[in-house]
FIKOLZA-1660 file (N, C-alpha, C; in steps of 0.1 Angstrom, whole numbers, plus 5000, padded with zeros to 4 digits):
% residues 235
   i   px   py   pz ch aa at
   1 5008 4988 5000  A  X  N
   1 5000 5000 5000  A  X CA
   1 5009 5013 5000  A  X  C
   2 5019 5013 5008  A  X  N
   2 5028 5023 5010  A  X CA
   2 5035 5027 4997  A  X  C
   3 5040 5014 4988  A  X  N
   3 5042 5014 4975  A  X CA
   3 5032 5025 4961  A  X  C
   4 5022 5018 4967  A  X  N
   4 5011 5023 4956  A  X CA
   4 5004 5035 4961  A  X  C
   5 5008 5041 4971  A  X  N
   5 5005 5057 4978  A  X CA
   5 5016 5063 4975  A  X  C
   6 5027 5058 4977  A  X  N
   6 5044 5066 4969  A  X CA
   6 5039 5069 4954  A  X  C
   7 5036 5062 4946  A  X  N
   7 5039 5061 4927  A  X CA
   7 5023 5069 4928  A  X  C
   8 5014 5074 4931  A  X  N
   8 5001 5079 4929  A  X CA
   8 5007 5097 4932  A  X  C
   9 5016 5092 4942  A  X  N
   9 5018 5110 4950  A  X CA
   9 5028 5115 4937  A  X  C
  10 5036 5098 4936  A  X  N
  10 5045 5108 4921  A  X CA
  10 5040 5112 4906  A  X  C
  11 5030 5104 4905  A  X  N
  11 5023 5107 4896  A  X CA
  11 5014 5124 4896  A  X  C
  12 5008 5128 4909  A  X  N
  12 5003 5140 4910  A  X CA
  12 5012 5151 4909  A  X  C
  13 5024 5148 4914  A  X  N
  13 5039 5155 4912  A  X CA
  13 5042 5158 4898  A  X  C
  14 5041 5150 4891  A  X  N
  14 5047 5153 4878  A  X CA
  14 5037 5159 4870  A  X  C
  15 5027 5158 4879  A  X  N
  15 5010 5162 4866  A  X CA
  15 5013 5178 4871  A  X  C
  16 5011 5177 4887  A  X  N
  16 5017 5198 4891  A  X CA
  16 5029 5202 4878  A  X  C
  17 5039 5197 4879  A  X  N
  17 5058 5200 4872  A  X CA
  17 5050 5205 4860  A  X  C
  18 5044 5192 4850  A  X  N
  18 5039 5196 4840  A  X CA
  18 5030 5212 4839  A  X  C
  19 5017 5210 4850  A  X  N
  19 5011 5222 4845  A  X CA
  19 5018 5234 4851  A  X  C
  20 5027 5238 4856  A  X  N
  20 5036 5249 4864  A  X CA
  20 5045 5250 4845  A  X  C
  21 5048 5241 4843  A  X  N
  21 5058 5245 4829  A  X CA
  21 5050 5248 4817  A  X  C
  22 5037 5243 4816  A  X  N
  22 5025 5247 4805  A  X CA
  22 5024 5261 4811  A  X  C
  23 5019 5261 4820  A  X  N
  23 5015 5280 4820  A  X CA
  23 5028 5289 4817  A  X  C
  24 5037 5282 4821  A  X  N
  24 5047 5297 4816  A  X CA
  24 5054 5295 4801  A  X  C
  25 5049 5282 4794  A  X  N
  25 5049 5284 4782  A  X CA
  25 5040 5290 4776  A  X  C
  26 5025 5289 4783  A  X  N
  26 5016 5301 4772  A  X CA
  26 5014 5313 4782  A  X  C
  27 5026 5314 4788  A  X  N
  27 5024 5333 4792  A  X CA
  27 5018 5337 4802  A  X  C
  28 5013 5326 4809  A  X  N
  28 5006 5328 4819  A  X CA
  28 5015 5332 4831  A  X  C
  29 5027 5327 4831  A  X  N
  29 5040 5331 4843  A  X CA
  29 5052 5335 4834  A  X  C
  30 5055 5348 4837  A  X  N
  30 5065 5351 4824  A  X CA
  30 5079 5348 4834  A  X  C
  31 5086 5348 4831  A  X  N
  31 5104 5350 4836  A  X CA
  31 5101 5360 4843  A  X  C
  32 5112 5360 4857  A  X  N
  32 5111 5371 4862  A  X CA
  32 5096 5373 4877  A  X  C
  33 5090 5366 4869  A  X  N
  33 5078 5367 4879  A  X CA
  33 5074 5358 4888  A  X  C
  34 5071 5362 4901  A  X  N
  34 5069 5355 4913  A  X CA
  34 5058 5345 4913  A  X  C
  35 5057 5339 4920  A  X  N
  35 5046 5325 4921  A  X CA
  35 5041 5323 4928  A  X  C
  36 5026 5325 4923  A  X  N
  36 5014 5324 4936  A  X CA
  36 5019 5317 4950  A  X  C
  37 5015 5324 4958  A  X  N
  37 5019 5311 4972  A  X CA
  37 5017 5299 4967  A  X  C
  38 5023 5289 4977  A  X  N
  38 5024 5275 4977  A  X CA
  38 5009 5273 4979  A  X  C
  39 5002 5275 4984  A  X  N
  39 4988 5272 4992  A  X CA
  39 4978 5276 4977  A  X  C
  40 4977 5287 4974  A  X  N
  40 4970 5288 4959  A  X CA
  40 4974 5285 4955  A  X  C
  41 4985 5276 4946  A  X  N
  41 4993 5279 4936  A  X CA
  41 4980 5261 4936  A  X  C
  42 4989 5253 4945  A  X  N
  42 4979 5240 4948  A  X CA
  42 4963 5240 4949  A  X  C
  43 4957 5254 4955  A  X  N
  43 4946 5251 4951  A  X CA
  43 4941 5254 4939  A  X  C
  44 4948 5266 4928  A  X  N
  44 4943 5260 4913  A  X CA
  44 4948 5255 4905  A  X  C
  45 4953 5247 4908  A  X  N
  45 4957 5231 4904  A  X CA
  45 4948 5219 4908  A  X  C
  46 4944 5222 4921  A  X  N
  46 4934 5212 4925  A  X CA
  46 4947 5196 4931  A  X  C
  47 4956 5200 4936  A  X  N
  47 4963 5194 4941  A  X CA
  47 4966 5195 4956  A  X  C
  48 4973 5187 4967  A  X  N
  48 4981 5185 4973  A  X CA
  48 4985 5199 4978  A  X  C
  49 4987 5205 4989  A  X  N
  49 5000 5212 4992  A  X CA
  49 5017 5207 4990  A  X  C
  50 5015 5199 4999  A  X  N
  50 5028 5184 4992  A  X CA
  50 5035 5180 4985  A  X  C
  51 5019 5176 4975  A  X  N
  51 5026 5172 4959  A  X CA
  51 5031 5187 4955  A  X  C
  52 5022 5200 4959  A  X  N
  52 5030 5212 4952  A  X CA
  52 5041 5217 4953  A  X  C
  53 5045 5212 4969  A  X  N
  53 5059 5217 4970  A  X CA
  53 5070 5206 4965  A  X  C
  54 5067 5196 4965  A  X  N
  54 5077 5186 4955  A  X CA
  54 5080 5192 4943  A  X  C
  55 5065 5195 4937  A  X  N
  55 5067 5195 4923  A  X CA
  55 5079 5215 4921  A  X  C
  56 5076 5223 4930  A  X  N
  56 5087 5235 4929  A  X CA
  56 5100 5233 4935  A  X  C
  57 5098 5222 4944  A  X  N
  57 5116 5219 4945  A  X CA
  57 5121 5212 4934  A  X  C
  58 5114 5202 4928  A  X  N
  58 5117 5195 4914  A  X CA
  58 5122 5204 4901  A  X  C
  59 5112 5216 4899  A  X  N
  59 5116 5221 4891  A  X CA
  59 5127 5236 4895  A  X  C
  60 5129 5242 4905  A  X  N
  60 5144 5248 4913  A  X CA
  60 5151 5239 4911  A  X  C
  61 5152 5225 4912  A  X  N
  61 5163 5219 4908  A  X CA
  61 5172 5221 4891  A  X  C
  62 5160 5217 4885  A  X  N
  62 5159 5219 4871  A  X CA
  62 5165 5234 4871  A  X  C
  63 5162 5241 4876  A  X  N
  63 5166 5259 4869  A  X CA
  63 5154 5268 4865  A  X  C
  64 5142 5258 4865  A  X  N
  64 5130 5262 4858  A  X CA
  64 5126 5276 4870  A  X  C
  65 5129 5274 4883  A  X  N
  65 5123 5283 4894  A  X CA
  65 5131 5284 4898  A  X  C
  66 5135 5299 4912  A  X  N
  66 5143 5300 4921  A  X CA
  66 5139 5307 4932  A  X  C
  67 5144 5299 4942  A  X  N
  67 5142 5304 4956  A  X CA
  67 5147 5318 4960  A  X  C
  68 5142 5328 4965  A  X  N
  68 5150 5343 4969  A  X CA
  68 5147 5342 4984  A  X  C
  69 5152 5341 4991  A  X  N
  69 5153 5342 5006  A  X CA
  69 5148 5351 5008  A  X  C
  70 5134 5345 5018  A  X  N
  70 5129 5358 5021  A  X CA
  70 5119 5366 5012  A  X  C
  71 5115 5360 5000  A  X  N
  71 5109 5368 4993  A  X CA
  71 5097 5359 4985  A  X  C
  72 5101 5344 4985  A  X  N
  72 5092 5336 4976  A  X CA
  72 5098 5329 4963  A  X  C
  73 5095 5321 4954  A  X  N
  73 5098 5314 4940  A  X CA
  73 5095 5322 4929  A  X  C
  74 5104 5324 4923  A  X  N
  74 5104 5331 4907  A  X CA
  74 5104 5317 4897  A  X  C
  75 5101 5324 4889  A  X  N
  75 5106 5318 4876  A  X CA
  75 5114 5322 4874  A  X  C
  76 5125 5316 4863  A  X  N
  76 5141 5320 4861  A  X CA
  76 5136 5327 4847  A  X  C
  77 5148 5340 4846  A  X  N
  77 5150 5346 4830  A  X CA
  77 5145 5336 4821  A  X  C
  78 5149 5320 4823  A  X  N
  78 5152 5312 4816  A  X CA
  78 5161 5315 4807  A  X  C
  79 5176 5319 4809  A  X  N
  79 5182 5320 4796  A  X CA
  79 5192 5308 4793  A  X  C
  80 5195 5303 4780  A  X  N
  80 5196 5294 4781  A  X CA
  80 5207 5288 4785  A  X  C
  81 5218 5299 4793  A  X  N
  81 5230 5288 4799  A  X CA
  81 5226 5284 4814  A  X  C
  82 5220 5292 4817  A  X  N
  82 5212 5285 4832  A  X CA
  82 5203 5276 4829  A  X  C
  83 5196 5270 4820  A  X  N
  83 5183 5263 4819  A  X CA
  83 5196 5248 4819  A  X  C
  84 5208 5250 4807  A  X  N
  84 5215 5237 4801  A  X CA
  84 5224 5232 4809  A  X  C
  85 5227 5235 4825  A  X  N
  85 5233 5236 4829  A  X CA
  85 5238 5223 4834  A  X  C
  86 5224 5212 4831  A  X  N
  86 5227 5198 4834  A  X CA
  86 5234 5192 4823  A  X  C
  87 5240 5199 4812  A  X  N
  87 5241 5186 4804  A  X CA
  87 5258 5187 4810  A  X  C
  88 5262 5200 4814  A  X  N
  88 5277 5203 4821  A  X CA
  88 5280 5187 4831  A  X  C
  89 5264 5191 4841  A  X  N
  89 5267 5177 4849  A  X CA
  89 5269 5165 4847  A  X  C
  90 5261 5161 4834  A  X  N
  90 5259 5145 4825  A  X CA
  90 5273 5145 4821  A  X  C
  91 5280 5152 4813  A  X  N
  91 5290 5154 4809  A  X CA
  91 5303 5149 4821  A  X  C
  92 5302 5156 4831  A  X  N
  92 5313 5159 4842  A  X CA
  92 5313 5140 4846  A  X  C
  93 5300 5139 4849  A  X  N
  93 5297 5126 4856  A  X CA
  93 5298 5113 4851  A  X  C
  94 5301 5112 4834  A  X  N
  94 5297 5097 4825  A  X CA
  94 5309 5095 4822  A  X  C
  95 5308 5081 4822  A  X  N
  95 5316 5066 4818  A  X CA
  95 5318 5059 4805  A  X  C
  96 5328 5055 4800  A  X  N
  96 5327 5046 4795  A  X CA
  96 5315 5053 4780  A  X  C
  97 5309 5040 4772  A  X  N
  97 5297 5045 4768  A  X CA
  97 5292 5055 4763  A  X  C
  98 5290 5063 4777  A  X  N
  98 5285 5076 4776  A  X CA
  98 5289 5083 4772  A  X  C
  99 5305 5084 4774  A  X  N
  99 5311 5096 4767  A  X CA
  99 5309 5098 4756  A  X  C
 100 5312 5084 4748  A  X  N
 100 5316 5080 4734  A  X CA
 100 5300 5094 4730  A  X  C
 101 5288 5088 4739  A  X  N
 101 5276 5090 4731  A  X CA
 101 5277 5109 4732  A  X  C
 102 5287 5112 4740  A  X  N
 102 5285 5124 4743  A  X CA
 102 5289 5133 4731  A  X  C
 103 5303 5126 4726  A  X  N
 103 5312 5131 4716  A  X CA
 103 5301 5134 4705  A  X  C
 104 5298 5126 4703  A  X  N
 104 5289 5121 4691  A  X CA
 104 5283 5135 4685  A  X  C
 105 5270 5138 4702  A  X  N
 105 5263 5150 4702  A  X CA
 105 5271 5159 4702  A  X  C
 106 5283 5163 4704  A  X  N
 106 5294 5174 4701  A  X CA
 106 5299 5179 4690  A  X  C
 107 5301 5162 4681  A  X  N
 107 5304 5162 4672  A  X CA
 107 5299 5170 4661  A  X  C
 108 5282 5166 4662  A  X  N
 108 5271 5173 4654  A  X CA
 108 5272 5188 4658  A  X  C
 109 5269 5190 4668  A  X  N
 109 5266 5201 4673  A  X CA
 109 5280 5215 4669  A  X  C
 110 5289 5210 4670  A  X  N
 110 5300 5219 4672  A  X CA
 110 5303 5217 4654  A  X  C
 111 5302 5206 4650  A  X  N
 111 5304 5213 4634  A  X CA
 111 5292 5221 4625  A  X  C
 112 5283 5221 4635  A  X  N
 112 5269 5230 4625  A  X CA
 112 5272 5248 4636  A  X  C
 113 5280 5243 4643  A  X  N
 113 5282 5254 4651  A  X CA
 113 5293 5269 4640  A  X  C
 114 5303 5256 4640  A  X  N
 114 5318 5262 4632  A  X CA
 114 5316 5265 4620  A  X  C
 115 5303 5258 4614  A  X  N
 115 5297 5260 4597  A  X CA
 115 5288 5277 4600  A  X  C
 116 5283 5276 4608  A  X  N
 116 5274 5287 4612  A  X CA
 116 5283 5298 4612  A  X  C
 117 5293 5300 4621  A  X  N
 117 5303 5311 4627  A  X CA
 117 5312 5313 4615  A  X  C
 118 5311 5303 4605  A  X  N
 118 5323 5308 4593  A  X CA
 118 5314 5316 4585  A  X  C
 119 5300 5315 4581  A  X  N
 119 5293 5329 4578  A  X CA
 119 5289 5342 4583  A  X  C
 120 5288 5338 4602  A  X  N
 120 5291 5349 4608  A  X CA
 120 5300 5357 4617  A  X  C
 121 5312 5351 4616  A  X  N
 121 5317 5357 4621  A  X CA
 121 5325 5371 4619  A  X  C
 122 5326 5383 4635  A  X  N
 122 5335 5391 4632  A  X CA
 122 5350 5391 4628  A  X  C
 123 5357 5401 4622  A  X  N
 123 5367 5403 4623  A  X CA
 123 5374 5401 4635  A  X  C
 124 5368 5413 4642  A  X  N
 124 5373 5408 4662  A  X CA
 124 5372 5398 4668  A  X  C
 125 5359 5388 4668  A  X  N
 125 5361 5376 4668  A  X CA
 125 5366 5365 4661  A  X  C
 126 5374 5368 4647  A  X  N
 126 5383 5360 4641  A  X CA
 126 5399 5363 4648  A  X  C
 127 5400 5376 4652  A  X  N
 127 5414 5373 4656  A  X CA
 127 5412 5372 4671  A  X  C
 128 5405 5369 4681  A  X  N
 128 5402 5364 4693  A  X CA
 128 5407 5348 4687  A  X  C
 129 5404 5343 4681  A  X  N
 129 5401 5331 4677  A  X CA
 129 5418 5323 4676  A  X  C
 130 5419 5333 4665  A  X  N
 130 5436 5331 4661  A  X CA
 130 5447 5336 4671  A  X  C
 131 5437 5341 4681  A  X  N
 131 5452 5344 4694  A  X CA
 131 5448 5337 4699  A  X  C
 132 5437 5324 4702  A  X  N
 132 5440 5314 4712  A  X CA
 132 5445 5300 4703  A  X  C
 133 5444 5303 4691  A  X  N
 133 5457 5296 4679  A  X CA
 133 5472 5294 4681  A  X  C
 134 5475 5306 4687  A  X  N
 134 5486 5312 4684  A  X CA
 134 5492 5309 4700  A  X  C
 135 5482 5310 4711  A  X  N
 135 5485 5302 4726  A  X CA
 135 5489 5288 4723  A  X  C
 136 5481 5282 4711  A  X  N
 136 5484 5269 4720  A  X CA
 136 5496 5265 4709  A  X  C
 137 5500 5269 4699  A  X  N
 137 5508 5265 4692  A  X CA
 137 5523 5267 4698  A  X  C
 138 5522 5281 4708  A  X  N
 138 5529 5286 4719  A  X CA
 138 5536 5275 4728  A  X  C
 139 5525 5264 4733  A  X  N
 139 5531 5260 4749  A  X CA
 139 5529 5246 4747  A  X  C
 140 5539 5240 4753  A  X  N
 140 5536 5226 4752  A  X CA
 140 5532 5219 4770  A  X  C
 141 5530 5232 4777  A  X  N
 141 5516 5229 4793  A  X CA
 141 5506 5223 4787  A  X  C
 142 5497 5210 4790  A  X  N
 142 5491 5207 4791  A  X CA
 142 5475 5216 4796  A  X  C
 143 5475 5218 4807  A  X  N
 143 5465 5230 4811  A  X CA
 143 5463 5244 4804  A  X  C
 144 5478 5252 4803  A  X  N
 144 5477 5258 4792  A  X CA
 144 5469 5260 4780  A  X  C
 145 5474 5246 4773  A  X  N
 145 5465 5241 4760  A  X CA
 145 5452 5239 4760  A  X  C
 146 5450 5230 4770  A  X  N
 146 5434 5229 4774  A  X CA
 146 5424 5243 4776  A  X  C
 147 5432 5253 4784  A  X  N
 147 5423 5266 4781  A  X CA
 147 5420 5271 4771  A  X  C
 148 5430 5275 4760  A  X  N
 148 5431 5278 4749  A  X CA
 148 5422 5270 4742  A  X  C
 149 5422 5258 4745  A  X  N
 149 5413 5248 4733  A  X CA
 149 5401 5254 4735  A  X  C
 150 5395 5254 4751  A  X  N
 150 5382 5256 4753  A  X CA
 150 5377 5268 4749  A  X  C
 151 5385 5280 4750  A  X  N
 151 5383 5294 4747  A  X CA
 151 5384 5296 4734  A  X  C
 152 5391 5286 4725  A  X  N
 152 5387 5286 4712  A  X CA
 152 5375 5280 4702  A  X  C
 153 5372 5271 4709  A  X  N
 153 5357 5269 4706  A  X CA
 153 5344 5274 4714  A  X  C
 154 5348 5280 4727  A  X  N
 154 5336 5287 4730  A  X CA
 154 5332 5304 4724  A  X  C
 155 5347 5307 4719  A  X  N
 155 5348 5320 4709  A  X CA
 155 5338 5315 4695  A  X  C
 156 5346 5305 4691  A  X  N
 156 5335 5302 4677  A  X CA
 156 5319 5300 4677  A  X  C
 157 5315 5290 4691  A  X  N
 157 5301 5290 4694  A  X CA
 157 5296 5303 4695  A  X  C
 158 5300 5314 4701  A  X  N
 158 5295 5325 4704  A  X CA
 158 5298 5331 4688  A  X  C
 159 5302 5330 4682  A  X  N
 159 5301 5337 4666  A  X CA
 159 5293 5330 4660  A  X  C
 160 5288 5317 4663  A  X  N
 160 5277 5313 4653  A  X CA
 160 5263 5319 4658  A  X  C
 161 5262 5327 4666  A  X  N
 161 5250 5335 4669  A  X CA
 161 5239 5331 4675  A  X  C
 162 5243 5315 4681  A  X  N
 162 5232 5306 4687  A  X CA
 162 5232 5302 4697  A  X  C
 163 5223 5312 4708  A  X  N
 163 5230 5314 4724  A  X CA
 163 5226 5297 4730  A  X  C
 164 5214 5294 4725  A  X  N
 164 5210 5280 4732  A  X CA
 164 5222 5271 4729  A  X  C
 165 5225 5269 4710  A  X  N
 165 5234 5261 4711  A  X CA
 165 5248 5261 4716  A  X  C
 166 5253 5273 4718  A  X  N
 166 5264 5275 4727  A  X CA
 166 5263 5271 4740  A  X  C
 167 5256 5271 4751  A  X  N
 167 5252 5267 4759  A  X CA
 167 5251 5250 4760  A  X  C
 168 5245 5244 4749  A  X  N
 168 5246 5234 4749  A  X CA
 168 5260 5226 4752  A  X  C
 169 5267 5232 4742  A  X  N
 169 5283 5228 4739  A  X CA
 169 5291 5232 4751  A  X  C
 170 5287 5237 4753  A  X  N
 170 5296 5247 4771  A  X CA
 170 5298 5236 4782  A  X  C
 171 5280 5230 4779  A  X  N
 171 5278 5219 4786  A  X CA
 171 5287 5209 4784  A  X  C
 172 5287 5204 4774  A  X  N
 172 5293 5191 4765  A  X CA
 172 5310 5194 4766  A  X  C
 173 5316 5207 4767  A  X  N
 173 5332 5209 4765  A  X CA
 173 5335 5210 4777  A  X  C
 174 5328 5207 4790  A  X  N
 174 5332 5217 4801  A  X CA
 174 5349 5209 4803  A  X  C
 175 5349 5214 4814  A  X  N
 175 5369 5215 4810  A  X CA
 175 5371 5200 4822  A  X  C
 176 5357 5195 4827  A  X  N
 176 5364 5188 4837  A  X CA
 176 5364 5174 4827  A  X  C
 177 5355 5175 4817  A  X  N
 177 5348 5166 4807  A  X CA
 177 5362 5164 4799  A  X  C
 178 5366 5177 4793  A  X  N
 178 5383 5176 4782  A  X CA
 178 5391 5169 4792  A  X  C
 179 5396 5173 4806  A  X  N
 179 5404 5169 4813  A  X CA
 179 5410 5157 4811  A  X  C
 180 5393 5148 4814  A  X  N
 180 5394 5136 4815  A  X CA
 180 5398 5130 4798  A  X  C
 181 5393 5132 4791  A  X  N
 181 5399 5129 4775  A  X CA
 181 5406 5133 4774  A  X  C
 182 5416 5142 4781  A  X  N
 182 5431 5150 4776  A  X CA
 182 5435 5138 4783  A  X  C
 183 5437 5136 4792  A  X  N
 183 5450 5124 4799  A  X CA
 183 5453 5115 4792  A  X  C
 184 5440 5110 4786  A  X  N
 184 5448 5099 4780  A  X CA
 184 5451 5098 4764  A  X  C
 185 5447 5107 4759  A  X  N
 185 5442 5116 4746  A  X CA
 185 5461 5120 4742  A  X  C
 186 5466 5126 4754  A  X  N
 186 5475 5134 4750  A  X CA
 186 5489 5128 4752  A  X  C
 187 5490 5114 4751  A  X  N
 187 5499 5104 4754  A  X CA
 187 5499 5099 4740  A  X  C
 188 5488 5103 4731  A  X  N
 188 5490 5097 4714  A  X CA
 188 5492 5111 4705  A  X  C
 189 5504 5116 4706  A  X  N
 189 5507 5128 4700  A  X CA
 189 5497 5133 4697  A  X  C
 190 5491 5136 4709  A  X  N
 190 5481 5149 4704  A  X CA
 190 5482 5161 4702  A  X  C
 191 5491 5169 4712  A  X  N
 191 5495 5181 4711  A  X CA
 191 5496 5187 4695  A  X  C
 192 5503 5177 4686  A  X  N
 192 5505 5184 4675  A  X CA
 192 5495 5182 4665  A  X  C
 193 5488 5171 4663  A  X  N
 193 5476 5169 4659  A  X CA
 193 5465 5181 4659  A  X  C
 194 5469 5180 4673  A  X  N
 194 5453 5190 4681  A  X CA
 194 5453 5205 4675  A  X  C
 195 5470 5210 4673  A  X  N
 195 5475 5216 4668  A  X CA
 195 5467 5223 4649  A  X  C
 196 5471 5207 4645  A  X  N
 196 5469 5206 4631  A  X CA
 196 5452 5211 4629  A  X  C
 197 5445 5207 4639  A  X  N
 197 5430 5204 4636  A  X CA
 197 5426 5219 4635  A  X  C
 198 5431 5223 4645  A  X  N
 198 5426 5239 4652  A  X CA
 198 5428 5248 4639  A  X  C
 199 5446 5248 4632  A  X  N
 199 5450 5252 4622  A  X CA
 199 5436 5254 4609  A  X  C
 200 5431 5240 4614  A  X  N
 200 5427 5237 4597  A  X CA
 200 5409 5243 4600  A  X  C
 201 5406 5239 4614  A  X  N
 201 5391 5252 4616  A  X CA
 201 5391 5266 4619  A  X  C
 202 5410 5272 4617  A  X  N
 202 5408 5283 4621  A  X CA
 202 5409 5292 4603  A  X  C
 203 5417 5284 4595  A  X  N
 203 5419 5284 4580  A  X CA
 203 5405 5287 4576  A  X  C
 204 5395 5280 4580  A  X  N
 204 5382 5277 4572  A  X CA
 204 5376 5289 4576  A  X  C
 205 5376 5294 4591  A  X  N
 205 5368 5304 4591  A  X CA
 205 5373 5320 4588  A  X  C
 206 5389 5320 4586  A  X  N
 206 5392 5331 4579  A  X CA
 206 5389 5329 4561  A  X  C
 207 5385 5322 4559  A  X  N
 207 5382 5319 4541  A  X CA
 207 5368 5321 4542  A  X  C
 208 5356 5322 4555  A  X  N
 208 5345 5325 4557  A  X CA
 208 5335 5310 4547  A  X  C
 209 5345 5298 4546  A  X  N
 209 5340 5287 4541  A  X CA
 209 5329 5279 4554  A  X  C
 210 5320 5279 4548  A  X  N
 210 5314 5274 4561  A  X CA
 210 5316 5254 4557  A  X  C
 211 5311 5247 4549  A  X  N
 211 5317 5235 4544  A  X CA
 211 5330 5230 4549  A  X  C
 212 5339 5241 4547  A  X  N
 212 5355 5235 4549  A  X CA
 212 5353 5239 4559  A  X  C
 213 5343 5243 4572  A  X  N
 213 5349 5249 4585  A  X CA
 213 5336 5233 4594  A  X  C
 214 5329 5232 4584  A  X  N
 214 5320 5223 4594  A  X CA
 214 5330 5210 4593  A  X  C
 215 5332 5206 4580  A  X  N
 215 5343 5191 4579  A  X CA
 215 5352 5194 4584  A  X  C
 216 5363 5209 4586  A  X  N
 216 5366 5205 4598  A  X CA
 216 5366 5202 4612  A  X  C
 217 5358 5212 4617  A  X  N
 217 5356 5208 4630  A  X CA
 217 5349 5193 4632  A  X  C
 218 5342 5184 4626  A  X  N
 218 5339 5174 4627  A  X CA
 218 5349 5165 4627  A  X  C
 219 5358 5165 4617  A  X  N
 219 5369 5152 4619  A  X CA
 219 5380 5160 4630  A  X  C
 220 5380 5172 4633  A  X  N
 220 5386 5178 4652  A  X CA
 220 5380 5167 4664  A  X  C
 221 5364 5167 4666  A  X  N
 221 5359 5163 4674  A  X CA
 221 5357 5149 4672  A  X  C
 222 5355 5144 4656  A  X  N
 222 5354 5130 4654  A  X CA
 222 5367 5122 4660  A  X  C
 223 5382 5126 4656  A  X  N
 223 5392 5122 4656  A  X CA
 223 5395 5116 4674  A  X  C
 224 5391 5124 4682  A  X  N
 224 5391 5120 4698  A  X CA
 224 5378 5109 4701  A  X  C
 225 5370 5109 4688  A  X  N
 225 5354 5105 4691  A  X CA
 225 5363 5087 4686  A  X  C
 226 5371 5087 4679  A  X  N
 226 5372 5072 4673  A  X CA
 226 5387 5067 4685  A  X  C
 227 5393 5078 4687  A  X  N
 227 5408 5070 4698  A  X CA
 227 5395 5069 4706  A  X  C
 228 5384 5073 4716  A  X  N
 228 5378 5066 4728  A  X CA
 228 5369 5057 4726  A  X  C
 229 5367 5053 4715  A  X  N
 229 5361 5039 4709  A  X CA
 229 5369 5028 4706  A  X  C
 230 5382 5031 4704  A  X  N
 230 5394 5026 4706  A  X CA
 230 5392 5017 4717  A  X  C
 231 5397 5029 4728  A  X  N
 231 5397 5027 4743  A  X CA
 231 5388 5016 4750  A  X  C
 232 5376 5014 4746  A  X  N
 232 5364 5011 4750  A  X CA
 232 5361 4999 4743  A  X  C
 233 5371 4994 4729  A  X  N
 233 5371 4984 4722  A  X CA
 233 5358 4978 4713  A  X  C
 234 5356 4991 4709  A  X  N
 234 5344 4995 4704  A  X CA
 234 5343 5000 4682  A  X  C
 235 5363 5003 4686  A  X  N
 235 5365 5002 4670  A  X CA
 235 5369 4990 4661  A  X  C
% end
C-alpha cells in the first residue's frame, strides 16, 4: 500500500511539474515573475500542498524556478546557459559509453556550430580566435592548452549566433569533461595533431567557408570520438 501511495503521489507531482511549465509556456508566468503562494498555487491546480511543493523543489532543481530568501519562488530569466546547465553535469559525471555518446552529440553540434560562425563571424572575433591559435601553438603545458582549446571553441560557438546552442556545447566541453579525455588523449601525440586540427578550423573560418569549416571541426571532434572507441574496444 505504502508502495502504491508513493507512485500515485508521484504521479500528481509530475502532473503539478507539468502544468507549472504549460503555463509559463503560454504566458501565463513570464520569467522574472513570482509565484502564487504554495497554498494557491495547489489550490488552482486542485492538488496536494505536498505534491505542490515537491513539484517546485523539482523544478528549482531543474533551473526552471528560484528560491530568493525571504521573498518567495520566481521563475528564472530562463536563459539558456542557466536552463542547460545539466548537460555540464551529465558530461562531468559519464563513463565509459556515455562519453563515446556524448562526443557524438558534440560532434554534430559543434560542426553545425563552426559552419554557422564561418558565415558569421566578426573580424574581432576571428582574431580572438587566432590568438587562442597562436597560445596553443605557443606551449607545450598541458592545462595551458586545454584553456586555449576551450576558449577557442567557445569563441566560435559564440560567433555562430546561437545562444541555446552555445550553451549546449559549454555543457558538453566543460573542461572537467576535456580533462578527462586530455589524459589519456594526450599520450597519442596529440599536442601536434590537436595543433593541426585547430589550424585547419581556424583556415576555414578566415576563408569565411562554412563547408571547409563544418568538415573540419567534425573530423577535430570526430578524431578523439574514434581513439575513445578505441579505448572502449568498440573500433
Amino acid at each position: 500500500m505504502e508502495q502504491q501511495a508513493s507512485a500515485q503521489k508521484g504521479t500528481v507531482t509530475q502532473r503539478a511539474i507539468e502544468q507549472i511549465k504549460a503555463m509559463i509556456g503560454e504566458g501565463l508566468l513570464e520569467p522574472g515573475q513570482r509565484l502564487p503562494t504554495e497554498r494557491d498555487l495547489a489550490a488552482q491546480l486542485g492538488i496536494s500542498r505536498s505534491s505542490m511543493r515537491e513539484a517546485i523543489r523539482a523544478l528549482t532543481v531543474l533551473g526552471v524556478l528560484e528560491a530568493r530568501h525571504g521573498s518567495g519562488i520566481y521563475v528564472t530569466q530562463l536563459e539558456a546557459g542557466d536552463l542547460l546547465e545539466t548537460f555540464g553535469v551529465v558530461a562531468d559525471l559519464s563513463r565509459g559509453p556515455r562519453l563515446v555518446e556524448l562526443l557524438e552529440v558534440r560532434r554534430v553540434l559543434e560542426s553545425t556550430a563552426t559552419a554557422l560562425a564561418a558565415a558569421r563571424i566578426t573580424d574581432d572575433q576571428l582574431t580572438v580566435v587566432e590568438g587562442h591559435l597562436k597560445a596553443m601553438e605557443g606551449t607545450d603545458d598541458p592545462e595551458e592548452i586545454l584553456a586555449h582549446d576551450l576558449a577557442f571553441h567557445r569563441e566560435i560557438a559564440a560567433a555562430a549566433g546561437n545562444a541555446t546552442m552555445a550553451a549546449i556545447l559549454e555543457g558538453l566541453s566543460s573542461r572537467t569533461f576535456r580533462a578527462r579525455v586530455w589524459r589519456g588523449y594526450e599520450q597519442q601525440d596529440a599536442f601536434a595533431r590537436t595543433r593541426r586540427e585547430h589550424a585547419r578550423i581556424y583556415g576555414a573560418l578566415a576563408s569565411r567557408d562554412p563547408e571547409a569549416a563544418r568538415s573540419a571541426a567534425a573530423g577535430h571532434v570526430g578524431e578523439v570520438e574514434q581513439w575513445l572507441r578505441g579505448q572502449l574496444g568498440e573500433a
